[in-house]
C-alpha positions in Angstrom: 20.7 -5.7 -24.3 19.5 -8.3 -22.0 16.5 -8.2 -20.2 18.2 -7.4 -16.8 19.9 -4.4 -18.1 16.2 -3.3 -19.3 15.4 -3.3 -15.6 18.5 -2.6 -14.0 17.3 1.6 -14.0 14.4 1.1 -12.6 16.2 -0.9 -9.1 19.4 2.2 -9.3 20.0 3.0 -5.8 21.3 6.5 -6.8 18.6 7.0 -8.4 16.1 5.8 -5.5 18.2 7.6 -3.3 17.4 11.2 -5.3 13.5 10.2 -5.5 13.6 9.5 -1.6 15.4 13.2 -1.1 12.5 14.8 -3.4 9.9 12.6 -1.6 11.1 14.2 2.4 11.5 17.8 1.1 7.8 17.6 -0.4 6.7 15.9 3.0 8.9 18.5 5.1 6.0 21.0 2.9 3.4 19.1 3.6 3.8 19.0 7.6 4.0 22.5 7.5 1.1 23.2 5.7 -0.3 20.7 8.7 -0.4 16.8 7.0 0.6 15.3 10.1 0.8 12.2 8.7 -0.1 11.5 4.9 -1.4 7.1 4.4 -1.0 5.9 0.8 -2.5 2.8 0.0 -1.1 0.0 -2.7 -3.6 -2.4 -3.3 -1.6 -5.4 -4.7 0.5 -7.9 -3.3 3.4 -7.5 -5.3 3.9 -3.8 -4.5 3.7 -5.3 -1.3 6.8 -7.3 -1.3 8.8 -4.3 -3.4 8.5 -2.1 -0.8 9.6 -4.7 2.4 11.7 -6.5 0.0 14.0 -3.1 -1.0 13.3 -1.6 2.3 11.7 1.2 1.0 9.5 2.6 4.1 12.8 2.8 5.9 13.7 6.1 3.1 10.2 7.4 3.9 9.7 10.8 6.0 7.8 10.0 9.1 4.8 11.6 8.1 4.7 9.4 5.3 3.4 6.1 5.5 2.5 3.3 3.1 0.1 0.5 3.7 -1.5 -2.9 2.1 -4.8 -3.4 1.0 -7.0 -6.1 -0.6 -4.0 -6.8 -3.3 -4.1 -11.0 -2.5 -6.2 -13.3 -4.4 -6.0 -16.1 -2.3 -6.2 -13.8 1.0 -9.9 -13.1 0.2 -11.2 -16.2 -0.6 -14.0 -17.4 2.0 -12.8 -20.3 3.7 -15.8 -21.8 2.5 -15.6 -21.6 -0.9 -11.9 -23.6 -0.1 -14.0 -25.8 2.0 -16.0 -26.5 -1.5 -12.8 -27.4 -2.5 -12.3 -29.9 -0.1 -15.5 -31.6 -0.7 -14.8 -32.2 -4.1 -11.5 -33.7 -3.6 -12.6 -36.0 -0.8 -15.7 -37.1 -2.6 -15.6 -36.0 -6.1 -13.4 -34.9 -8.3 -9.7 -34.7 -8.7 -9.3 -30.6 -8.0 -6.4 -28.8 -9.6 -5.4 -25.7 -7.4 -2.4 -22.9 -7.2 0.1 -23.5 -5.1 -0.1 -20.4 -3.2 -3.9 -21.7 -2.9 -3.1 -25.1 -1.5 -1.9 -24.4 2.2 -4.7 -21.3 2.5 -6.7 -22.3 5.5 -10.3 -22.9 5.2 -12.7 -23.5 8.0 -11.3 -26.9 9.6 -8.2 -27.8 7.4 -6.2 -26.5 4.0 -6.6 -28.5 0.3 -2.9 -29.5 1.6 -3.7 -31.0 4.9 -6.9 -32.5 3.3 -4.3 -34.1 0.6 -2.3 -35.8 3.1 -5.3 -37.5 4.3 -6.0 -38.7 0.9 -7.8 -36.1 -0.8 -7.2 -35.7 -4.4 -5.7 -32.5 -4.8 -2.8 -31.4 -7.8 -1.2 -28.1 -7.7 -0.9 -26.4 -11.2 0.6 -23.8 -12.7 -2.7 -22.0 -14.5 -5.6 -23.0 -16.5 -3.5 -24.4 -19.2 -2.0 -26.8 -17.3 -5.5 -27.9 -15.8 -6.8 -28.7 -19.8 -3.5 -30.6 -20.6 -4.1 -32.9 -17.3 -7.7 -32.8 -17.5 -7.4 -34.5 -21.1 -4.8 -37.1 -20.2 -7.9 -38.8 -18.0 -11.4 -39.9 -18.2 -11.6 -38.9 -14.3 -14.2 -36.1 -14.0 -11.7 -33.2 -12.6 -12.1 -29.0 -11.5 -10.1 -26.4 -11.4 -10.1 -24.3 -8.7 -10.4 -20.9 -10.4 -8.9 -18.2 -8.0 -7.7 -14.9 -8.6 -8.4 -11.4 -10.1 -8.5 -9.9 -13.4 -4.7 -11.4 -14.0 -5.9 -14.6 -14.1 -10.0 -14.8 -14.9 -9.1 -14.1 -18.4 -7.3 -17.3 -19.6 -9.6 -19.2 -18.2 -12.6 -17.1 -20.1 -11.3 -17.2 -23.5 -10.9 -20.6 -23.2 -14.7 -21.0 -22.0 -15.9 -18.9 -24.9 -13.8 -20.4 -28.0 -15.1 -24.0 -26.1 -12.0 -25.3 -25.7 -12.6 -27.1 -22.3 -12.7 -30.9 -22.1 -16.1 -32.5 -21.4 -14.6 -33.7 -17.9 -13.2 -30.1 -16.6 -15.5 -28.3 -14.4 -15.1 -24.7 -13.0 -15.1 -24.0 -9.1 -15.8 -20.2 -9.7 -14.2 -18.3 -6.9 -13.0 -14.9 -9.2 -13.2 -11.7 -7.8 -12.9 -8.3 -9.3 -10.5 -5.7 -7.5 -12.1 -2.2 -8.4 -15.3 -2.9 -6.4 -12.8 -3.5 -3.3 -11.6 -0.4 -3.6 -14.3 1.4 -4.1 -15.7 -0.4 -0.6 -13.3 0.9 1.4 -13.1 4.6 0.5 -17.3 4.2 0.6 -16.5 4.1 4.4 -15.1 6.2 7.1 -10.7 6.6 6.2 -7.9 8.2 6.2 -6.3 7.5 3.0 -4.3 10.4 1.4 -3.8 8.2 -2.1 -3.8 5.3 -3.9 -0.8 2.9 -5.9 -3.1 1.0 -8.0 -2.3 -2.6 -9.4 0.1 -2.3 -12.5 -0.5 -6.6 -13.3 -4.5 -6.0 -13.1 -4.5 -2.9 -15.1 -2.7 -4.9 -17.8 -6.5 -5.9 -18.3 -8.9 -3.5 -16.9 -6.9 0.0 -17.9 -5.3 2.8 -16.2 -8.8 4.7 -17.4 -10.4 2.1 -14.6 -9.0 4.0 -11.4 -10.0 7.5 -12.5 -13.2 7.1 -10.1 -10.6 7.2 -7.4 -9.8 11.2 -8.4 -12.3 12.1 -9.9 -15.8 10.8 -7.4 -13.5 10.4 -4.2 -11.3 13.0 -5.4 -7.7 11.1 -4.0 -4.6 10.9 -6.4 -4.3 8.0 -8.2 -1.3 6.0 -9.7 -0.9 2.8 -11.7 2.8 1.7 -10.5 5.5 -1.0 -11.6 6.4 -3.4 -9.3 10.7 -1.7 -8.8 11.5 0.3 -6.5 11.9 3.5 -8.6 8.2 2.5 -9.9 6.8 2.6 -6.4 8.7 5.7 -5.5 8.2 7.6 -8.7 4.2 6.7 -7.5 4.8 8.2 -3.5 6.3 11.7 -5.2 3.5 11.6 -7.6 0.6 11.3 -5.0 3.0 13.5 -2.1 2.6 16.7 -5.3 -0.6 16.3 -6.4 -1.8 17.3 -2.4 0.5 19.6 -2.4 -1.0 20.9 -5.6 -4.3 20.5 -4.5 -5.4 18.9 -7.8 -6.5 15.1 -8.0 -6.3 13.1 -11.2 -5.1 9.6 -12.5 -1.5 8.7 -13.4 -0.1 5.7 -15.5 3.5 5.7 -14.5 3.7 1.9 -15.7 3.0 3.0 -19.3 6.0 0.7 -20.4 2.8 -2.1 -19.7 -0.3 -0.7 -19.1 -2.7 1.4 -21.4 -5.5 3.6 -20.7 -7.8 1.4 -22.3 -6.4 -2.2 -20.9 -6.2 -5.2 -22.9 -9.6 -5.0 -25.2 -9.6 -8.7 -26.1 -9.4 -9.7 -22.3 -12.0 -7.8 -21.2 -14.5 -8.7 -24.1 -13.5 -13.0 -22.9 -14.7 -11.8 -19.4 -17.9 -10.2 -20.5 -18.8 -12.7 -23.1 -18.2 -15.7 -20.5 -19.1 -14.4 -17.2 -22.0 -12.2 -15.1 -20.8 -9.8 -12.5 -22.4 -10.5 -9.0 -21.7 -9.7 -5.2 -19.3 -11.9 -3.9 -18.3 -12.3 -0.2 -14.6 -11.7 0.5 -12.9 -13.3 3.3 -13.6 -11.8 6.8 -15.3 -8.9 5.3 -18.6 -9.8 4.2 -20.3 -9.5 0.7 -18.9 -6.2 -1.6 -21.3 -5.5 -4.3 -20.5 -6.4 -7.9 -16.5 -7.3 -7.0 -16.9 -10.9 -8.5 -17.7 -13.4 -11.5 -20.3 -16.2 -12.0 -20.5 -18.2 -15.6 -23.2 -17.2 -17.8 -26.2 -19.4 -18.2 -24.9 -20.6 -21.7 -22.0 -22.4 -19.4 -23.5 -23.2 -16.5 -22.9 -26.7 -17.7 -18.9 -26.3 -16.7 -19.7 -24.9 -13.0 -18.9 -27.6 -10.6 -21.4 -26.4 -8.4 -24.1 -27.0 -10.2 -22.1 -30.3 -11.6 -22.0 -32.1 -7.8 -24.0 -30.0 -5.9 -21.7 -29.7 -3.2 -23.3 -29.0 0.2 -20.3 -27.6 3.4 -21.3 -26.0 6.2 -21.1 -21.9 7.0 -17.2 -21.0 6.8 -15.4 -19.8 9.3 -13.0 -16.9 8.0 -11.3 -15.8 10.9 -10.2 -17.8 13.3 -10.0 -16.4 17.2 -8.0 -12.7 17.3 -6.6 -13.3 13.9 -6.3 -9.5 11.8 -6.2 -10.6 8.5 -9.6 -8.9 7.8 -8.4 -5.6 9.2 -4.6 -5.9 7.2 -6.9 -6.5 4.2 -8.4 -3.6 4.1 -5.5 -1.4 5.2 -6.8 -0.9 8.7 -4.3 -3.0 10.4 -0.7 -4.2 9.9 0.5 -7.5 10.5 2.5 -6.8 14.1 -1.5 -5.4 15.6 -2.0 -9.4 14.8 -1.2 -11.3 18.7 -0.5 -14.5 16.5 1.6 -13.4 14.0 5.3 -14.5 14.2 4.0 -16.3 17.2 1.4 -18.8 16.9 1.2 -17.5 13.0 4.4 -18.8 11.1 4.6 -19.8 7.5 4.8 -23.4 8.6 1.7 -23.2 10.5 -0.6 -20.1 9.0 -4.1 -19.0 11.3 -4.8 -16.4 8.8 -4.9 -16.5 5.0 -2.3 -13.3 4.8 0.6 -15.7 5.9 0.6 -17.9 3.2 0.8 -16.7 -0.2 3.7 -15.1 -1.8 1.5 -11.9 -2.0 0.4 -11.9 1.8 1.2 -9.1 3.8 1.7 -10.9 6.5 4.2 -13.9 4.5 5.6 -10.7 3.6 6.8 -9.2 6.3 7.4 -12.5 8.0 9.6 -13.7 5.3 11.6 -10.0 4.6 11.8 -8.3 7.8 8.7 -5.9 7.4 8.1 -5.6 10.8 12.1 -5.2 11.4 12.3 -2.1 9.3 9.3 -0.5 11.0 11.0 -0.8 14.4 14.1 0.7 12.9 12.4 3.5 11.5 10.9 4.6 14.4 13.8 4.5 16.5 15.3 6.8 14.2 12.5 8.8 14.3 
């Protein structure tokens, strides 16, 4: 068996097609027992492009609908933490990024456009291919460490068993995904449910989301990234209100365990401290990122050049990206996007990366297949 016939179930139309007939008979109970309209968040960029990718809101009832949240790791990062970047490039260090990170805006200019101008900027892979590059010169070099709880732990383990090279130095700009959450449904919604991140909970646990039923009392699911996944996830949260009866669900259980990945998350305690962290557009959310511990404060490239940048600027004119972050927007409420907003030439962060909403919809018809649906509606 190959690997594409290990995933060919989970992408069967007939099979999708029998999961979207369970999911509109639930809903037709659900609007009769008044749930006008019933929101499900999925709070990870790859869910993201499943469901514009395969079309799936377009099988959705019309009371159902299914929106992004803070699921991009590049999205959220201040621009001035990319302006730090910038600086170091310019006047430092050579600075290896990710190349979804490299055309994010930051306040004036991107790590690409600063490139151009003759910046010293490399794009890389991951952590691993920083080391190899770092050791191949005596040039004093940082990595650009962005992402979630996917990504953090590679670079921790490495801090820990002290594998770095003497010239590699750490641009911290981690953030932690569960405190995200937690800050939006701390506020004023309308969220009927949650698809939680199946790649982060590879490392933090399915047991990590169970705050979500049990102190905000919502469903829960931990999801795949096919289409069955993310549908098997709609029925699951669609029947537990009809049931009445919260609680926690690991559909992905092919990948993710209750407990996570024990090993990861013991690299991340050992190398870093938990602080407040600003996210991009949205201010500081408490305890939702990472700094290094003082034992190896001597790898932190702040403290290394003491880089000095102005006040960022996050959000640039009427740009959404702050709202579509936290669910309360979608990219067509955005007067720039497909307009002024393009790929080519990204305002907000959200039209860059692979797991922007906006890039998402721009690149697969989102915004196509929410016109369709509702004239059909």
């Amino acid at each position: 068996m190959s690997i594409r016939d290990f995933w060919r179930p989970f992408q069967e139309r007939k099979i999708a097609e029998k999961i979207a007939k369970k999911i509109e008979e639930i809903a037709l109970k659900l609007e009769k027992a008044g749930h006008d309209k019933i929101k499900i968040m999925h709070v990870c960029g790859t869910h993201e492009h499943t469901v514009t990718y395969y079309g799936l809101r377009s099988l959705l009832p019309k009371n159902v609908e299914v929106i992004a949240g803070p699921g991009c790791p590049v999205c959220i990062v201040p621009a001035r933490e990319i302006d730090e970047a910038i600086e170091l490039a310019k006047n430092h260090a050579k600075v290896f990024t990710y190349g979804d990170m490299y055309r994010v805006p930051g306040s004036y200019e991107s790590l690409a456009q600063a490139k151009a101008k003759g910046a010293d900027v490399t794009v890389v892979y991951g952590f691993i291919d920083a080391i190899r590059l770092a050791k191949e010169t005596n040039q004093d070099v940082v990595f650009f460490g962005v992402g979630f709880e996917t990504t953090a732990p590679t670079a921790a383990s490495y801090i820990v068993n002290e594998k770095i090279p003497k010239n590699l130095h750490i641009l911290m700009s981690y953030r932690i995904t569960v405190p995200a959450v937690k800050y939006i449904l701390n506020v004023e919604h309308d969220l009927g449910g949650i698809i939680c991140p199946g790649h982060v909970s590879t490392i933090i646990g399915a047991g990590s989301w169970s705050f979500i039923s049990e102190t905000y009392g919502l469903p829960a699911v931990i999801a795949g990234f096919e289409p069955i996944d993310v549908l098997l996830a709609i029925y699951e949260i669609l029947t537990q209100i009809l049931d009445g009866k919260a609680k926690t669900v690991n559909e992905y259980r092919r990948v993710v365990k209750w407990e996570g990945n024990i090993t990861a998350k013991e690299y991340l305690r050992k190398a870093f401290l938990v602080t407040d962290r600003n996210w991009r557009g949205i201010g500081i959310i408490p305890e939702s990122g990472w700094v290094l511990k003082e034992k190896y404060k001597h790898l932190d490239a702040r403290e290394k050049f003491q880089i000095k940048v102005g006040e960022g600027i996050d959000i640039k004119g009427n740009c959404k990206c702050a709202e579509i972050i936290l669910g309360r927007a979608i990219p067509t409420d955005c007067p720039y996007f497909g307009k002024a907003c393009k790929p080519e030439h990204p305002i907000g962060a959200c039209m860059v990366s692979s797991e922007g909403t906006c890039a998402i919809w721009y690149k697969y018809g989102g915004h196509l297949i929410r016109e369709l649906v509702k004239e059909t509606e």
